[in-house]
C-alpha positions, 0 to 999 in steps of 0.5 A: 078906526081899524083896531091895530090888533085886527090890522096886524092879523090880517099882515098890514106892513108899517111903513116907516115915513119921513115927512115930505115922502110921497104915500101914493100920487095922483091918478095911482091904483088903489091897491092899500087900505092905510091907516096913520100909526103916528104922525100927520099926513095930508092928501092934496092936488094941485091947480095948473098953477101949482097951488095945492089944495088940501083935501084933508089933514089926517092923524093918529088912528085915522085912515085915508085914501078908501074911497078909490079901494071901494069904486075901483078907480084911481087915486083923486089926490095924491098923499105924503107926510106933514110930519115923520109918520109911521102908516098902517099898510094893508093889501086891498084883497084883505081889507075887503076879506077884514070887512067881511069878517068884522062888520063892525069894523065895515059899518065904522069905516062907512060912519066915517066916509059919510063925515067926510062925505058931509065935510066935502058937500060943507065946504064945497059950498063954502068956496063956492060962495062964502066970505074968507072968514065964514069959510075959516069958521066953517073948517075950524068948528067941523075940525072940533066936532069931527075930528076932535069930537069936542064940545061947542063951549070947550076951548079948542087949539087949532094946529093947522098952519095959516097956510094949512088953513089956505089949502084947506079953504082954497083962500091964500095965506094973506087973506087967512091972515087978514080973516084971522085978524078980523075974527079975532076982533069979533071974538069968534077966536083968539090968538095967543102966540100965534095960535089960534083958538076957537 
């Protein structure tokens, strides 16, 4: 995303993570533009019944959570750590001073707003009226395109959990499972030693 050397310059902290910390919660003020150095994190809410839901899954090199720094409103989710992490920090005032500066830096991190943009619109409408399989298809091609920027004909290995691939779909684990199974027999994925792959 942001070139690490740009980062440092302009003083981003590296906040070192233990998995299951809390980054920022729900309905806090965006204060920090955040950028993943190692590790995994996801930014999530949760229903009244206490279901999460997982906006999204972010690695290495990634950043998350710009939106709200952009609208000047409070977080939508919260975010904590899938895994120990060690995350990128840095004031808003010089994010923005950054963007300013580097406007290749700002028209990178506009691309991959607009991916996720799309990404959001994709499975908005996938939850709303798809089938579980179709919906676990749908996440799993966007994640080799987008995020791991593979070819549609080159082999892939999805590191989501069945209960990451809930989350993400708004299904429960027992019909991830129940979908995976029939996919598998259509030959739209494999699984080998519990993993699946696409």
């Amino acid at each position: 995303m942001i070139d690490v050397n740009l980062l440092e310059q302009y003083n981003a902290e590296i906040l070192e993570l233990d998995k299951g910390d809390i980054i920022f919660d729900y309905g806090s003020k965006a204060q920090f533009y955040f950028q993943v150095k190692s590790g995994e994190v996801k930014m999530n809410n949760f229903n009244r019944d206490g279901k999460e839901f997982i906006q999204g899954i972010f690695y290495a090199g990634q950043s998350f959570g710009e939106p709200p720094l952009f609208a000047d409103v409070n977080y939508p989710a919260g975010a904590e750590t899938i895994t120990e992490a060690e995350v990128y920090r840095l004031p808003k005032s010089n994010f923005f001073e950054l963007l300013k500066t580097y406007p290749e830096a700002h028209f990178k991190i506009s691309e991959v707003l607009a991916s996720r943009l799309y990404y959001k619109a994709i499975m908005a409408s996938e939850i709303s009226s798809q089938e579980p399989e179709h919906r676990i298809i749908r996440l799993l091609d966007y994640t080799k395109k987008h995020i791991y920027k593979l070819q549609p004909d080159e082999h892939f290995e999805v590191d989501f959990t069945r209960q990451q691939i809930a989350d993400l779909t708004g299904l429960r684990v027992e019909t991830v499972i129940r979908a995976c199974k029939s996919l598998e027999k259509k030959e739209e994925i494999e699984i080998k030693s519990r993993k699946i792959y696409r």
